[in-house]
ZAVEXNU-145070 format. One record per residue: residue number from 1; residue in one letter; chain; x, y, z of N, C-alpha, C in turn. Coordinates in steps of 0.1 Angstrom, whole numbers. Layout:
ATOM, NUM, a, A, X, Y, Z, X, Y, Z, X, Y, Z .
...
END
This chain:
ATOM, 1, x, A, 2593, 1385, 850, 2605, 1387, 859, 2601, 1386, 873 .
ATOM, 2, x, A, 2607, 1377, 882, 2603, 1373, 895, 2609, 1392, 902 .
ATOM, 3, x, A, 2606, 1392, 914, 2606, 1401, 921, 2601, 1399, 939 .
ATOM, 4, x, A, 2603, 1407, 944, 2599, 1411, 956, 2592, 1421, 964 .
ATOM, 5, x, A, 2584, 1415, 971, 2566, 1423, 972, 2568, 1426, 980 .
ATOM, 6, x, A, 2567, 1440, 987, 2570, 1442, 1003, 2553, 1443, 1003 .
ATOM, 7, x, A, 2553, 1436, 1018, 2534, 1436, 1026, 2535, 1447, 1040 .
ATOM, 8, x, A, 2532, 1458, 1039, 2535, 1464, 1049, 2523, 1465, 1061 .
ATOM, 9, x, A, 2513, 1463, 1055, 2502, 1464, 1058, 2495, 1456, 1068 .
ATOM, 10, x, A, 2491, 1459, 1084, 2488, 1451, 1095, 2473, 1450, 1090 .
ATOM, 11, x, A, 2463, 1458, 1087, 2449, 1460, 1084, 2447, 1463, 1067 .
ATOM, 12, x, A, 2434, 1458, 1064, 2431, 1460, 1051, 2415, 1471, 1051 .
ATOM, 13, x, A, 2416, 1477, 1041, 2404, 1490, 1041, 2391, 1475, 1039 .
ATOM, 14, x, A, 2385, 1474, 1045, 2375, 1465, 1033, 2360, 1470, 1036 .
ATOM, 15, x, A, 2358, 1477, 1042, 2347, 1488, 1039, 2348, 1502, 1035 .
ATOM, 16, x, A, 2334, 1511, 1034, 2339, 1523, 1033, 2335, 1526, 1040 .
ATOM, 17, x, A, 2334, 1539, 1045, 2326, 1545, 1056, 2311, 1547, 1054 .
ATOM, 18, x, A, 2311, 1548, 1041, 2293, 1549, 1035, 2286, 1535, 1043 .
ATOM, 19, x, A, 2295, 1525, 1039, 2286, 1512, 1044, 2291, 1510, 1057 .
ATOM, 20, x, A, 2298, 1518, 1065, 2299, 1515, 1076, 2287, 1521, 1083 .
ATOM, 21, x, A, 2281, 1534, 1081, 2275, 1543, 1085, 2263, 1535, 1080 .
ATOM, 22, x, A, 2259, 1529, 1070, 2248, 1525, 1066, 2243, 1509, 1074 .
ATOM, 23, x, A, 2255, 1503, 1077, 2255, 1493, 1087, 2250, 1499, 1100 .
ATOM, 24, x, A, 2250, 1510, 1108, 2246, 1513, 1119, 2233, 1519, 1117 .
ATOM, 25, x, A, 2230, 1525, 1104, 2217, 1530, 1103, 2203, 1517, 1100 .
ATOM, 26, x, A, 2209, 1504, 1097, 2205, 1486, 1093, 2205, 1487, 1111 .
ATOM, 27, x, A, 2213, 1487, 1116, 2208, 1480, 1131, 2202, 1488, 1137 .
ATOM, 28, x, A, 2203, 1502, 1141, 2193, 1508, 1146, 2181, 1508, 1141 .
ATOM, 29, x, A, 2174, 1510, 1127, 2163, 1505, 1128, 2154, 1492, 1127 .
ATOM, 30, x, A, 2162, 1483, 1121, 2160, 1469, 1125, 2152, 1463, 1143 .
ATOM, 31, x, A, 2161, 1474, 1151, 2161, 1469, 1163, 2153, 1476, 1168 .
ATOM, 32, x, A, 2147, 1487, 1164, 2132, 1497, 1163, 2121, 1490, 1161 .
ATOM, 33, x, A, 2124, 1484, 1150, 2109, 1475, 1143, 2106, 1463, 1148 .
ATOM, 34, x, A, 2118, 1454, 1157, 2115, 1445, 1161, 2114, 1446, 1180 .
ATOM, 35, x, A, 2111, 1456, 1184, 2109, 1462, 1197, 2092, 1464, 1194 .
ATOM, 36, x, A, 2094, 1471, 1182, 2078, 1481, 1184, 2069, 1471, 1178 .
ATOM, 37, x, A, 2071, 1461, 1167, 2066, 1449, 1161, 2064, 1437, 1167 .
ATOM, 38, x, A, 2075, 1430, 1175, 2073, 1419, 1183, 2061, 1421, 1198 .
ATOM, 39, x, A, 2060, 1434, 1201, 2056, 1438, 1212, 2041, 1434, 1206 .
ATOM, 40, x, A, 2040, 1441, 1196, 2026, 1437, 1189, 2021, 1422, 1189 .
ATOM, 41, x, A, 2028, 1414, 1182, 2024, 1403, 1179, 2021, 1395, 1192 .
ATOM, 42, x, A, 2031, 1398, 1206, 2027, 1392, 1216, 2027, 1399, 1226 .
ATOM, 43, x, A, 2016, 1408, 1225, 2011, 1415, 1235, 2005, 1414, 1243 .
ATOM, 44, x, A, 1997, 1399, 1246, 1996, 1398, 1258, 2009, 1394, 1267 .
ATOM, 45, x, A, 2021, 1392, 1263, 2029, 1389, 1279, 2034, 1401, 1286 .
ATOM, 46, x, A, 2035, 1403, 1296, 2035, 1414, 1306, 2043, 1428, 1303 .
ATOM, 47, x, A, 2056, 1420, 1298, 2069, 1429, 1291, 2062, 1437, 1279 .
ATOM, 48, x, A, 2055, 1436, 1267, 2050, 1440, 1257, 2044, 1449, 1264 .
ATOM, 49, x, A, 2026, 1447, 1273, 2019, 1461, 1277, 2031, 1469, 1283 .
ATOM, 50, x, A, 2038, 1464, 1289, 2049, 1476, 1299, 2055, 1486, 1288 .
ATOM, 51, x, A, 2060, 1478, 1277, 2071, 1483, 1266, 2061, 1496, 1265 .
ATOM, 52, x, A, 2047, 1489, 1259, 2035, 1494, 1249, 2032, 1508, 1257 .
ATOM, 53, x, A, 2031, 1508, 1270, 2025, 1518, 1278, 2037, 1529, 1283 .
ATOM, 54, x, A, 2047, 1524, 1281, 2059, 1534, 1280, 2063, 1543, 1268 .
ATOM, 55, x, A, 2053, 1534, 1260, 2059, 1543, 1244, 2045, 1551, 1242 .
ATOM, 56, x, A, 2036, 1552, 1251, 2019, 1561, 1256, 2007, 1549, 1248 .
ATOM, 57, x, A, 2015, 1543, 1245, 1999, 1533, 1237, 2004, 1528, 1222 .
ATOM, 58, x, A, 1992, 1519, 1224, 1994, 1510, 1210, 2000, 1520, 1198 .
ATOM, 59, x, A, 1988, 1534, 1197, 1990, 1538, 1185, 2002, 1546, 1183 .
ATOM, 60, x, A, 2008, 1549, 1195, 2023, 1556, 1195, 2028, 1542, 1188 .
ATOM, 61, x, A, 2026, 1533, 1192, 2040, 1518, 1193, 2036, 1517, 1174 .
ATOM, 62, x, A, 2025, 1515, 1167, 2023, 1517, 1154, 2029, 1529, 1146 .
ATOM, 63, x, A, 2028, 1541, 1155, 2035, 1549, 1143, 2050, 1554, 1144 .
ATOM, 64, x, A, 2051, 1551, 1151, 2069, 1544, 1157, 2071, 1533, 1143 .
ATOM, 65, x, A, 2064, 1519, 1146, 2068, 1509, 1135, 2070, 1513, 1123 .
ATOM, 66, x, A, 2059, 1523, 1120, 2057, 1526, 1100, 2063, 1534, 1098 .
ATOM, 67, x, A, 2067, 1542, 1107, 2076, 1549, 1098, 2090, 1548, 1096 .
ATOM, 68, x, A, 2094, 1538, 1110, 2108, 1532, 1108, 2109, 1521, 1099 .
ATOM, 69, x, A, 2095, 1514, 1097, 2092, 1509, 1085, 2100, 1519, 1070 .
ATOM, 70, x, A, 2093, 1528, 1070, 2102, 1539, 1055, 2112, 1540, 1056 .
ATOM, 71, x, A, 2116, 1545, 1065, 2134, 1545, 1066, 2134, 1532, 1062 .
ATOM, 72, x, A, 2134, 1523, 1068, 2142, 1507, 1067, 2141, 1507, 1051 .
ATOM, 73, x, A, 2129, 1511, 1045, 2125, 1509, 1028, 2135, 1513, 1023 .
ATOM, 74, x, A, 2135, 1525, 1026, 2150, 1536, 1021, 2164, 1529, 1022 .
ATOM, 75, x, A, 2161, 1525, 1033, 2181, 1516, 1033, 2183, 1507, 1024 .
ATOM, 76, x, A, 2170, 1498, 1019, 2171, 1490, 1015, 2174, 1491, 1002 .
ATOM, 77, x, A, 2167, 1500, 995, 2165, 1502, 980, 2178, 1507, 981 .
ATOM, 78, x, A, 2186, 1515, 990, 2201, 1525, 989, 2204, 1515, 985 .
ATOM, 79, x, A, 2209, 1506, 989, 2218, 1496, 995, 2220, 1489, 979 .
ATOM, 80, x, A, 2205, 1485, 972, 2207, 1476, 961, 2209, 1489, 949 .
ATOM, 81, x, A, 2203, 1501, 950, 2208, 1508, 943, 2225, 1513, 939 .
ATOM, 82, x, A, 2227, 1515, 954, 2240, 1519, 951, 2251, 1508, 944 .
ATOM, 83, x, A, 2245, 1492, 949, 2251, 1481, 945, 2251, 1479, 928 .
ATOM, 84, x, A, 2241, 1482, 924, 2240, 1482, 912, 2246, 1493, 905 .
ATOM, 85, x, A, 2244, 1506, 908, 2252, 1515, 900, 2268, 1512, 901 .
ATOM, 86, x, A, 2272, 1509, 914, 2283, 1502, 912, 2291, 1493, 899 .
ATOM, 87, x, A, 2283, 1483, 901, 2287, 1473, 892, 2285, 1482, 877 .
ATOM, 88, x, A, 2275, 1488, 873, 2273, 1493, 864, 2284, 1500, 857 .
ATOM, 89, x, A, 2285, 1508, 872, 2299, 1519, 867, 2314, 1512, 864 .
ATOM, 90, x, A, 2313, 1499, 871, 2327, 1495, 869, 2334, 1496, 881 .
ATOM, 91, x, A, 2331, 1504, 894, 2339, 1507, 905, 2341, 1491, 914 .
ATOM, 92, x, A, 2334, 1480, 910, 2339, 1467, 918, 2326, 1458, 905 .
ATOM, 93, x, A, 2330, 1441, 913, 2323, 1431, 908, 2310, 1427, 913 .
ATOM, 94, x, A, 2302, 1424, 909, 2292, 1421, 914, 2294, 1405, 926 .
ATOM, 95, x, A, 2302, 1411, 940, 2306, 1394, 943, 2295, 1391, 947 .
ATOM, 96, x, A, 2286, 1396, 955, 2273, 1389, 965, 2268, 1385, 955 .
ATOM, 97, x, A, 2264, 1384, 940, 2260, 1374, 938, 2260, 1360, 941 .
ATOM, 98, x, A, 2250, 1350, 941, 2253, 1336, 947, 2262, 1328, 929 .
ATOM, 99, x, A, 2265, 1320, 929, 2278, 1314, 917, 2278, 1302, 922 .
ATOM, 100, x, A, 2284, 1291, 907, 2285, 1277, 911, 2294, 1269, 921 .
ATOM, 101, x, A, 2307, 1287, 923, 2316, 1284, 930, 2312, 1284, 945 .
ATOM, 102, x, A, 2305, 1291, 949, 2292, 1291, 961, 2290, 1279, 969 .
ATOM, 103, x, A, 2283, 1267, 958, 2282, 1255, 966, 2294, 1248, 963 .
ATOM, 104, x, A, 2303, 1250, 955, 2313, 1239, 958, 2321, 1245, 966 .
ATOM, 105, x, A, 2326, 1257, 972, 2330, 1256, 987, 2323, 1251, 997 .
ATOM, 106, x, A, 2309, 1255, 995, 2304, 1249, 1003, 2301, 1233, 1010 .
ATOM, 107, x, A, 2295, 1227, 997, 2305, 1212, 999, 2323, 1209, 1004 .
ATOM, 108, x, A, 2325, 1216, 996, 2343, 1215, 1000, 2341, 1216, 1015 .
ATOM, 109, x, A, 2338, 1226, 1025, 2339, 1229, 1036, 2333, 1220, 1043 .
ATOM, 110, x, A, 2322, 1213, 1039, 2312, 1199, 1046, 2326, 1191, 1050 .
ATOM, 111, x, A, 2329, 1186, 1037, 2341, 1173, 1037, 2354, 1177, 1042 .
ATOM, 112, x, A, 2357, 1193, 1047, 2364, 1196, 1054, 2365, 1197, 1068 .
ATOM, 113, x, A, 2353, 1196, 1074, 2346, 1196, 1091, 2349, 1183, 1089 .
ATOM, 114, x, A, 2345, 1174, 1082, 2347, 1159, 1084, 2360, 1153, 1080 .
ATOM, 115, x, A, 2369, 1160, 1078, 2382, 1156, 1077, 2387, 1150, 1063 .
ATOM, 116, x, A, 2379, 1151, 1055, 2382, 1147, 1041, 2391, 1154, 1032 .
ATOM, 117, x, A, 2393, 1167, 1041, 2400, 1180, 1029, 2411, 1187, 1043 .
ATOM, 118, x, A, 2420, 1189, 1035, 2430, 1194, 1046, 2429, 1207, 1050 .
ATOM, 119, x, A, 2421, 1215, 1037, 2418, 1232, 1039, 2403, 1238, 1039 .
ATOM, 120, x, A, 2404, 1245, 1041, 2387, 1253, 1043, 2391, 1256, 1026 .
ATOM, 121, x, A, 2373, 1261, 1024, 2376, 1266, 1008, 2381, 1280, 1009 .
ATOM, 122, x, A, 2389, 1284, 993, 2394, 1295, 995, 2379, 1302, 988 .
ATOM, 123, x, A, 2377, 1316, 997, 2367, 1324, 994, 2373, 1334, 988 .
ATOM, 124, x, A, 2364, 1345, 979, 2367, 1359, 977, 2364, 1369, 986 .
ATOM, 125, x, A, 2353, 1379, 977, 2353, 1393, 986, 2342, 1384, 999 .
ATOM, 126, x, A, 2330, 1378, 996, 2321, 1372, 1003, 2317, 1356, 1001 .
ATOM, 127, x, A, 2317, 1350, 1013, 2318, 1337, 1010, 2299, 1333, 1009 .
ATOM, 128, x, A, 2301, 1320, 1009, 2288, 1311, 1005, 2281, 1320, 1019 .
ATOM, 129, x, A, 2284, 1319, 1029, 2273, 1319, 1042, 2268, 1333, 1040 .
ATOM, 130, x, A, 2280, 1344, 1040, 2279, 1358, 1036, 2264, 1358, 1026 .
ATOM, 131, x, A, 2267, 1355, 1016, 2260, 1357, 1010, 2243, 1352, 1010 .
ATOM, 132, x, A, 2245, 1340, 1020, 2231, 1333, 1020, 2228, 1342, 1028 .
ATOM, 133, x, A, 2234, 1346, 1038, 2224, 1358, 1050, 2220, 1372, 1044 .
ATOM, 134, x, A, 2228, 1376, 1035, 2223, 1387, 1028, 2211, 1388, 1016 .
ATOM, 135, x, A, 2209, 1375, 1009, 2198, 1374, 1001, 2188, 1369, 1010 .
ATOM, 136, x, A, 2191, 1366, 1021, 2176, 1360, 1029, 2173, 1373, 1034 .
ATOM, 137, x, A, 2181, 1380, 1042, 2175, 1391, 1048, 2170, 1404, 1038 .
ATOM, 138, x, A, 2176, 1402, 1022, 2172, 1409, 1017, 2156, 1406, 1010 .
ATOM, 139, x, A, 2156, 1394, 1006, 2144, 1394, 1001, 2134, 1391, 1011 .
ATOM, 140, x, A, 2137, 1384, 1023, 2131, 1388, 1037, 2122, 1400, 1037 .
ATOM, 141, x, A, 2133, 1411, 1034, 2128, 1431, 1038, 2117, 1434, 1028 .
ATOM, 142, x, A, 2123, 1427, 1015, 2111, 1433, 1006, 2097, 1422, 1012 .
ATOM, 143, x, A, 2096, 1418, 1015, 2085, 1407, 1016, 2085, 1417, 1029 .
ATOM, 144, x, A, 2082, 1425, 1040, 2082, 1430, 1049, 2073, 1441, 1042 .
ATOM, 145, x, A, 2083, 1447, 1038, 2079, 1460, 1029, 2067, 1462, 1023 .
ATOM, 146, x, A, 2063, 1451, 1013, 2054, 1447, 1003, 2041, 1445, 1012 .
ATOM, 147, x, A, 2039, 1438, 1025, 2032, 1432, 1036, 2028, 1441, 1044 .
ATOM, 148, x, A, 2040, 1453, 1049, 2033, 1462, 1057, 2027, 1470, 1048 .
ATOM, 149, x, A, 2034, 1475, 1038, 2022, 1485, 1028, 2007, 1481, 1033 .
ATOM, 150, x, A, 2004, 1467, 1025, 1988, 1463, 1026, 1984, 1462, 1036 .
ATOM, 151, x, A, 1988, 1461, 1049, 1984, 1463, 1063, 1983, 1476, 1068 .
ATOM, 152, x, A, 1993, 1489, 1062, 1991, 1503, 1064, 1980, 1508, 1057 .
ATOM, 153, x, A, 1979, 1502, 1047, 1969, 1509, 1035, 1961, 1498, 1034 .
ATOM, 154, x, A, 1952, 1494, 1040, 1941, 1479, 1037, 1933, 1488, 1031 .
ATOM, 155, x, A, 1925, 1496, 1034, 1911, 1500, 1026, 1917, 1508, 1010 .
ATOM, 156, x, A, 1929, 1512, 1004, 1932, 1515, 996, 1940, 1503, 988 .
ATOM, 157, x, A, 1943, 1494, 993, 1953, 1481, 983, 1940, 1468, 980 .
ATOM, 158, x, A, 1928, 1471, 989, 1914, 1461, 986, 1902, 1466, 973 .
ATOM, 159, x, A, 1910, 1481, 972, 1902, 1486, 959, 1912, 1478, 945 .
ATOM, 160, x, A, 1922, 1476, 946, 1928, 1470, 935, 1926, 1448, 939 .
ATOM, 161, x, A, 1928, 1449, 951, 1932, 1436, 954, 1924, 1430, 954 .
ATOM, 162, x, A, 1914, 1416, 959, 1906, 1405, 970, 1910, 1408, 981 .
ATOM, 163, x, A, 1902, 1409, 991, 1901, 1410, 1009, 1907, 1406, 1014 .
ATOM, 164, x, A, 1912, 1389, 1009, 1920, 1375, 1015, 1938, 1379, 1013 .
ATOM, 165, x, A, 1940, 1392, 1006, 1950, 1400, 1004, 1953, 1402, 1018 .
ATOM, 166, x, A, 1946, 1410, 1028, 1947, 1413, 1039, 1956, 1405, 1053 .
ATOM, 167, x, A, 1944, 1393, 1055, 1948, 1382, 1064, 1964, 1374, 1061 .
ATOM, 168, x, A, 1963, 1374, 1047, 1973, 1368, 1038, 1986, 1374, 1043 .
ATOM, 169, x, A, 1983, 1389, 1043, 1998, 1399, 1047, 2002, 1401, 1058 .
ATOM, 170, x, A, 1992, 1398, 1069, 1992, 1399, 1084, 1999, 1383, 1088 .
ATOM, 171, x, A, 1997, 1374, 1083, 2003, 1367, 1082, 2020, 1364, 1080 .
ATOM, 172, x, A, 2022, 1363, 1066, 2034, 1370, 1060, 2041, 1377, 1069 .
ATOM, 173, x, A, 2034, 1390, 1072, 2043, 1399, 1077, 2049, 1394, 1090 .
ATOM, 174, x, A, 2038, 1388, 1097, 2044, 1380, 1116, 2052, 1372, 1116 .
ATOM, 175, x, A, 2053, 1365, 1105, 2058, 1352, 1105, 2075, 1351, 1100 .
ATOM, 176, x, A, 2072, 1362, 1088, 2086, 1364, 1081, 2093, 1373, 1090 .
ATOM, 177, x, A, 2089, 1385, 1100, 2092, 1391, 1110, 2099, 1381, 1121 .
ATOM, 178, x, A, 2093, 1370, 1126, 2099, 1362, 1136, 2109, 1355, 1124 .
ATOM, 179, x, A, 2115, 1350, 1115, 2121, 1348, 1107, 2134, 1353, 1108 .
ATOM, 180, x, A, 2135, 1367, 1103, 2144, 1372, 1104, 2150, 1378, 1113 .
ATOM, 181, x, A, 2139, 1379, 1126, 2143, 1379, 1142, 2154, 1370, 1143 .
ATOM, 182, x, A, 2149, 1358, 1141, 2158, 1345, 1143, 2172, 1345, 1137 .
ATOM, 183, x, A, 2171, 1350, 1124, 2181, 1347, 1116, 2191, 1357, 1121 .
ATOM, 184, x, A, 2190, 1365, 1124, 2197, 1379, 1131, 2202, 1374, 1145 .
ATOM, 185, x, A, 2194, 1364, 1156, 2197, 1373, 1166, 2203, 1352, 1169 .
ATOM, 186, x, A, 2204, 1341, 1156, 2212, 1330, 1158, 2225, 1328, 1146 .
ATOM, 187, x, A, 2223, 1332, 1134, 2231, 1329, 1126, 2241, 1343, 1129 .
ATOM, 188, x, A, 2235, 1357, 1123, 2243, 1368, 1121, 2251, 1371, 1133 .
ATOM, 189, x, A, 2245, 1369, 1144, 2254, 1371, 1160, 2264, 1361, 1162 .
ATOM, 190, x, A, 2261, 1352, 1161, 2270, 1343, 1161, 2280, 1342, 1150 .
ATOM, 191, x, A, 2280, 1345, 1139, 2290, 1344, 1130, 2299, 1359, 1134 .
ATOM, 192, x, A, 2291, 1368, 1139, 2299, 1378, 1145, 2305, 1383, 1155 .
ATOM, 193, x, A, 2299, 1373, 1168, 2305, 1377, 1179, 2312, 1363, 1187 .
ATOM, 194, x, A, 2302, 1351, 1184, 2307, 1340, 1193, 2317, 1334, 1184 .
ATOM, 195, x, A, 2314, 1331, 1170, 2323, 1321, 1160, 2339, 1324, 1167 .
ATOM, 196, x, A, 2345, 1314, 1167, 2356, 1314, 1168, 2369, 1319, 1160 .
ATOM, 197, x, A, 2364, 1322, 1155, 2370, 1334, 1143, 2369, 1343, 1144 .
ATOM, 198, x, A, 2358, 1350, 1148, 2356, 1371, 1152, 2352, 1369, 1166 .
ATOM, 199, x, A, 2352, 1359, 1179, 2348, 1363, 1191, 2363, 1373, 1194 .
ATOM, 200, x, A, 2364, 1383, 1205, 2346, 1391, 1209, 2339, 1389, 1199 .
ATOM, 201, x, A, 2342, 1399, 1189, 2337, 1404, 1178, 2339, 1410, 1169 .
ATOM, 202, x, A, 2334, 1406, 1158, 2340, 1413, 1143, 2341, 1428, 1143 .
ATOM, 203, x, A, 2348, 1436, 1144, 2347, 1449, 1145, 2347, 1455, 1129 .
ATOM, 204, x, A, 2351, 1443, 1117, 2353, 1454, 1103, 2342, 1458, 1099 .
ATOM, 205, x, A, 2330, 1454, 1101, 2318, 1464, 1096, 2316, 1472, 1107 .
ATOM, 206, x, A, 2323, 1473, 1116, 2324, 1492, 1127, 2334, 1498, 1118 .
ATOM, 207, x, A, 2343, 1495, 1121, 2354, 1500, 1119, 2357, 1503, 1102 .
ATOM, 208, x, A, 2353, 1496, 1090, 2355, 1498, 1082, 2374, 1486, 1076 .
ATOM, 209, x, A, 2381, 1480, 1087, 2389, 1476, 1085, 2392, 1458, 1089 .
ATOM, 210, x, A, 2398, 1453, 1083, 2400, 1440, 1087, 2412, 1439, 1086 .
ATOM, 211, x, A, 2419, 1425, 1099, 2432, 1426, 1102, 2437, 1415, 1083 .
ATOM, 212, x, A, 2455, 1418, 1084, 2455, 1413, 1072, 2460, 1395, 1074 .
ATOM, 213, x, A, 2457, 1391, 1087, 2457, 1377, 1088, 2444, 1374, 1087 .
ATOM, 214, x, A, 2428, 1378, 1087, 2414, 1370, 1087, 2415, 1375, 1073 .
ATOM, 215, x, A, 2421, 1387, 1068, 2419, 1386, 1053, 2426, 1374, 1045 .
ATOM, 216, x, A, 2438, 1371, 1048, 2442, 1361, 1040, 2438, 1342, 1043 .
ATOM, 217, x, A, 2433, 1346, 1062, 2424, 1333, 1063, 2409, 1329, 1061 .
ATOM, 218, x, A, 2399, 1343, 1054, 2387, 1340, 1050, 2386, 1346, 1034 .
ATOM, 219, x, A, 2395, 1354, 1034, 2391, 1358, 1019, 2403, 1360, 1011 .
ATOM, 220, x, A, 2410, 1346, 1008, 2426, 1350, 1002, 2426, 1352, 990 .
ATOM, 221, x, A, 2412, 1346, 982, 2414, 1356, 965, 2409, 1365, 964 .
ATOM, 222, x, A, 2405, 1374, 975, 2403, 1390, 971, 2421, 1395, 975 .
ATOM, 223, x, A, 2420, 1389, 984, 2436, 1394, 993, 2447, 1396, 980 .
ATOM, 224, x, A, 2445, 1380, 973, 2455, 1378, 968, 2452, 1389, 953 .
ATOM, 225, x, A, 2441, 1388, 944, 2441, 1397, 936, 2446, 1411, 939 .
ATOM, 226, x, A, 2443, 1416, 951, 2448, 1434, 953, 2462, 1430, 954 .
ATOM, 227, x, A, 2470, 1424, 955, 2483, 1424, 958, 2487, 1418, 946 .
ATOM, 228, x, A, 2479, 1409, 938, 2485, 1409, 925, 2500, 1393, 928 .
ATOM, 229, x, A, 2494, 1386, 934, 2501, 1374, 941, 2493, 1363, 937 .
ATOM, 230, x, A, 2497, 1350, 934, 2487, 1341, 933, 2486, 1335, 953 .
ATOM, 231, x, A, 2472, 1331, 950, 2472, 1326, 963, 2481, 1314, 971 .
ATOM, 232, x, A, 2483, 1305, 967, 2492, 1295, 970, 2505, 1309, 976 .
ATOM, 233, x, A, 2509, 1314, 973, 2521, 1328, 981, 2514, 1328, 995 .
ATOM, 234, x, A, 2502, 1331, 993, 2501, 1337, 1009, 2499, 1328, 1016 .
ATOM, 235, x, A, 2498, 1314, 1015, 2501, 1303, 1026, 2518, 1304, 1030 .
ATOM, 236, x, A, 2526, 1305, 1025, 2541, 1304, 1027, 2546, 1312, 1033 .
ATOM, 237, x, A, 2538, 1330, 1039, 2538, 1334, 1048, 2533, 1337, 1061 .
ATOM, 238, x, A, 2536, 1338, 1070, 2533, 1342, 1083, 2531, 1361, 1084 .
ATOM, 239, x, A, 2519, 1359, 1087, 2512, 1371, 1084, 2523, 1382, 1100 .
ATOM, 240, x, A, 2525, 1392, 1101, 2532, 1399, 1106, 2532, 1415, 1099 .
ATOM, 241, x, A, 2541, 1427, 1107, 2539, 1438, 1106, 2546, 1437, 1095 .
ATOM, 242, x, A, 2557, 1432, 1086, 2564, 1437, 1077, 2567, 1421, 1070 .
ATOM, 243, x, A, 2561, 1422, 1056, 2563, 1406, 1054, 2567, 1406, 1040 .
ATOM, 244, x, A, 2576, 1399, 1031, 2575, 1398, 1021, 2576, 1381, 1016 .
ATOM, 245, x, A, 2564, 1389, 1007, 2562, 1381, 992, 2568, 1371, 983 .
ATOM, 246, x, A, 2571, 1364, 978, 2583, 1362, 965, 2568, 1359, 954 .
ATOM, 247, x, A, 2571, 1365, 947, 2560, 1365, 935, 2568, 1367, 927 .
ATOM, 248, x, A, 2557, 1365, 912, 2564, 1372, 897, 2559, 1378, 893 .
ATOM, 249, x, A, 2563, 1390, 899, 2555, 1405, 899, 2569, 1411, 895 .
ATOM, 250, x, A, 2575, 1424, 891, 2583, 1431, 889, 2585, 1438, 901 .
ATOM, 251, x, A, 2597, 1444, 908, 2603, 1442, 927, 2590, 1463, 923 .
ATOM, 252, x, A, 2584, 1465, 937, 2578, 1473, 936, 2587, 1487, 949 .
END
């Protein structure tokens, strides 16, 4: 039985506060480790000793890093923990996983910048890019994690290990460090403050909310499933304070 959907809704919830709060607790120490860590790795340029001798010395600037090091461990493991019990329990889908449908938007959107396709792909809760920045920075952190252990603990991970363990992790750890520097401060910033779609700036991981026009222009099959609409409906409106629907839904 066709019907009539009233959309009352200017903003959509699409965080909670848990990960809103846990998003601020990700950047503050992120931006800890790569203050107290970068300083390290290029400490001879003038800015580093200055940083270094403000924070009383090297070994202040190290025990600043490791232990915002643990914390960061902690967020991390939260993060996949809580994600898992989730899915486990049933309370949502597992979207960040990566899926076949992944690269064929992704393609789709190639041939779309070049004019071959008249629409962007339709995405769900997290699109292809979403997702590629979150398994890089995630498996990034463990590879951080795993690296500074055996640089905190060298004379106790060389009773289990080879020595070449060492050099190996000092390595690793600088490298993948400048890595995810990069990836943070060219892809993530920019998809959140300059992209032409969130400049200023994305405010739904502050805020916890997104307006309900970038929900139906970046993520219209989660949009469209909570409202219980096929998607093809929400192109035929114009997003506004009070909007309705025609679906075949029963009138609500």
């Amino acid at each position: 039985m066709n019907g009539e959907f009233r959309v009352k809704r200017k903003r959509i919830r699409r965080f909670s506060t848990y990960r809103v709060l846990e998003h601020w607790g990700i950047i503050l120490t992120t931006m800890i480790l790569f203050a107290t860590g970068l300083c390290q790795r290029f400490w001879h340029l003038d800015l580093s000793q200055w940083f270094i001798l403000k924070l009383g010395g090297i070994d202040n600037v190290r025990l600043i890093h490791r232990y915002t090091g643990l914390l960061f461990s902690l967020q991390l493991f939260s993060n996949v923990l809580v994600g898992i019990l989730g899915v486990l329990r049933g309370r949502w889908q597992p979207s960040m996983f990566i899926t076949k449908k992944d690269y064929e938007d992704a393609i789709h959107n190639i041939r779309y910048y070049f004019g071959f396709e008249n629409q962007p792909a339709k995405c769900d809760r997290y699109d292809y890019m979403e997702k590629f920045e979150y398994w890089t920075i995630l498996v990034g952190g463990i590879l951080m994690i795993m690296t500074g252990v055996i640089l905190w603990l060298p004379t106790l991970v060389t009773r289990i290990l080879p020595g070449e363990f060492i050099p190996a992790a000092k390595a690793l750890h600088s490298n993948e460090a400048m890595l995810i520097f990069l990836l943070n401060a060219v892809w993530h910033i920019y998809n959140s403050i300059f992209s032409p779609e969130a400049f200023p700036l994305d405010t739904s991981i502050f805020t916890g909310y997104i307006s309900r026009e970038r929900m139906i222009r970046e993520h219209p099959l989660e949009y469209a499933r909570m409202e219980g609409v096929a998607p093809e409906e929400l192109e035929k409106n114009v997003p506004g304070e009070t909007q309705s629907l025609k679906v075949g839904v029963p009138a609500k």
